[in-house]
Backbone as CSV, one residue per row, in Angstrom:
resi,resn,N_x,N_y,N_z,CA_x,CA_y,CA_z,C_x,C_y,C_z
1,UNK,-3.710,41.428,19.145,-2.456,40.827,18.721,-2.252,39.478,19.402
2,UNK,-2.797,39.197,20.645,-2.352,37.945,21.725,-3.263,36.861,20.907
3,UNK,-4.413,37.540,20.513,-5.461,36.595,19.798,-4.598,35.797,18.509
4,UNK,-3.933,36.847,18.101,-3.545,35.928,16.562,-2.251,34.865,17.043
5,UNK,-1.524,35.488,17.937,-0.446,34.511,18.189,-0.988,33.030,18.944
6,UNK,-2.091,33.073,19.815,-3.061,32.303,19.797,-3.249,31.555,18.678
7,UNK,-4.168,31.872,18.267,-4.278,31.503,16.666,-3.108,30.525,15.815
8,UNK,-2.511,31.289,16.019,-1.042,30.617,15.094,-0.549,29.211,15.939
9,UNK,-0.324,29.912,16.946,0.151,28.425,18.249,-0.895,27.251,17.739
10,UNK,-2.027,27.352,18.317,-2.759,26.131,17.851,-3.071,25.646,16.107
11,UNK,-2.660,26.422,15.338,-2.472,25.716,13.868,-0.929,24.759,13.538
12,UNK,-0.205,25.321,14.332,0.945,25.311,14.482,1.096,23.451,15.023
13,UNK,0.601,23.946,16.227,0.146,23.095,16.870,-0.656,21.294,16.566
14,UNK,-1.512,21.799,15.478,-2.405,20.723,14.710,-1.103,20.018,14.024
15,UNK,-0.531,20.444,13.336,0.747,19.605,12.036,1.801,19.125,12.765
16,UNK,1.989,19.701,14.519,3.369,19.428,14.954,3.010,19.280,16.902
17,UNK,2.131,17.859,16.588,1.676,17.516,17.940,2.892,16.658,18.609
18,UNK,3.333,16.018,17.507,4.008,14.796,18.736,5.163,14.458,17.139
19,UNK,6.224,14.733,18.223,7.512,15.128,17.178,7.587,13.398,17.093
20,UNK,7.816,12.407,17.875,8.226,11.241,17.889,7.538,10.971,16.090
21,UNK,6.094,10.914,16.493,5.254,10.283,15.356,5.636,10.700,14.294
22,UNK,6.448,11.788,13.869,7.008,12.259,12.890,8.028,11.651,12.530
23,UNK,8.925,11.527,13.113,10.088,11.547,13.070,9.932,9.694,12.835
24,UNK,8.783,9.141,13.524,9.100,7.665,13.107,8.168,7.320,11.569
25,UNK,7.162,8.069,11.112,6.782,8.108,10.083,7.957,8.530,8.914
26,UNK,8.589,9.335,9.268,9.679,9.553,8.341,10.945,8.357,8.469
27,UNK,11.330,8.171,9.136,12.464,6.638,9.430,11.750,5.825,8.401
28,UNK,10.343,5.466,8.748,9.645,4.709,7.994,9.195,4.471,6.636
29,UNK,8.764,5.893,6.175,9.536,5.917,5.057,10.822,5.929,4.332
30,UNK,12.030,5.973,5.018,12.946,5.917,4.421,14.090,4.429,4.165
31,UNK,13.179,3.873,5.243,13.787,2.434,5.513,12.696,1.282,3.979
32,UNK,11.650,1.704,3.773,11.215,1.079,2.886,11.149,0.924,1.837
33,UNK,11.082,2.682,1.591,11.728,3.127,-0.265,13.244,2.674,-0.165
34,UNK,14.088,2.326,0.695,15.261,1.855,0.511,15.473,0.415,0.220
35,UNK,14.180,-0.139,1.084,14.307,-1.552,0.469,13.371,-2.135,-0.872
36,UNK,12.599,-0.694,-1.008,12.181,-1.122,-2.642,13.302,-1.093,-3.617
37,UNK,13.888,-0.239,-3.068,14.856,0.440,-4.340,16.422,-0.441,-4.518
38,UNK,16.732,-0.951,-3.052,18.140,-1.530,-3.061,17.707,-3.065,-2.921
39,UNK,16.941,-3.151,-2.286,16.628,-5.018,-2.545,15.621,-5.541,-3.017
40,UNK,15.079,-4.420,-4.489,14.228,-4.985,-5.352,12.857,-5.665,-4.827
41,UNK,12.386,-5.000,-3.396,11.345,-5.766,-2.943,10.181,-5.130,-3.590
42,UNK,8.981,-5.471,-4.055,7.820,-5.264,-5.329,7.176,-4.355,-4.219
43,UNK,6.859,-3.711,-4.725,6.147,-2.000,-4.873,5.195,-2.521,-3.897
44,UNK,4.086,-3.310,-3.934,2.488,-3.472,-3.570,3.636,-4.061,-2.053
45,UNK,4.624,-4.491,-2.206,4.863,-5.272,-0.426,5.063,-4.075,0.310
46,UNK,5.870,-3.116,-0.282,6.240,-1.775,0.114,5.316,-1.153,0.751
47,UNK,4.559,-1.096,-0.003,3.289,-0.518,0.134,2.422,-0.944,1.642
48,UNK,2.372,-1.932,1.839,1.818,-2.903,2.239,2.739,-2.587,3.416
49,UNK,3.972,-2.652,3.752,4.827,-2.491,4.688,4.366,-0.853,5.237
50,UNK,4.127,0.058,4.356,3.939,1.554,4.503,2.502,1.143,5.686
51,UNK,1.691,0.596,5.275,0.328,0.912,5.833,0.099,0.233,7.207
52,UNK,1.155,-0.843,7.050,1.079,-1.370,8.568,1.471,-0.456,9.390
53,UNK,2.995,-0.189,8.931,4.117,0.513,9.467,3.505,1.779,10.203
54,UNK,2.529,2.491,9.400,2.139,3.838,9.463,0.967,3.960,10.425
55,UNK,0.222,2.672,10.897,-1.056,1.936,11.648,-0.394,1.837,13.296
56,UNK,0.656,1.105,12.999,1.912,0.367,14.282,1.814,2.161,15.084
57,UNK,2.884,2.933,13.881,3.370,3.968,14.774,2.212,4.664,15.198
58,UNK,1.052,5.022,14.715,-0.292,5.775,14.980,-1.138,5.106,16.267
59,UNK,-0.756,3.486,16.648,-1.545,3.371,17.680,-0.505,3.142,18.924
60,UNK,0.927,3.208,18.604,1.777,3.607,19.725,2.204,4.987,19.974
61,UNK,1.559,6.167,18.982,1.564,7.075,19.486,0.196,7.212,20.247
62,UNK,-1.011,6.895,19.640,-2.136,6.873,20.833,-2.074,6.338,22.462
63,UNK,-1.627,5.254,22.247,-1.386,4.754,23.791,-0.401,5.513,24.644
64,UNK,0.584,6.214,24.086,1.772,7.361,24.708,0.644,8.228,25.011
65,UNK,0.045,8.862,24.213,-0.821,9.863,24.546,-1.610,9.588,25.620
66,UNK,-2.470,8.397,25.747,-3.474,8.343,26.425,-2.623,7.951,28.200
67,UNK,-1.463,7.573,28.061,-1.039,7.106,29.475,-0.607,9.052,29.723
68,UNK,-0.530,9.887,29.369,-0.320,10.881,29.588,-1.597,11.760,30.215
């Protein structure tokens, strides 16, 4: 039984490492589909804003990690 809760912890674990990175991937999306949608900014900039945006938060969550 200790094995599976094991088990579960570290799957668990894989999708929900580092709440920040979440939580700023989601801001992030919501700040951009807002400015596609309310200030008409063109899809491909959006886009384009998504991949930086999503690059930015992924290597300031690495460096958090690694000073840890």
């Amino acid at each position: 039984m200790n094995i599976i809760r094991i088990a579960l912890s570290e799957l668990i674990g894989m999708f929900i490492d580092d709440g920040s990175l979440a939580a700023f991937s989601l801001i992030l999306v919501i700040v951009v589909a807002g400015a596609v949608k309310l200030l008409a900014l063109p899809p491909l900039i959006g886009g384009l804003l998504l991949l930086l945006g999503c690059l930015a938060i992924l290597l300031y969550s690495v460096r958090r990690a690694v000073k840890r």
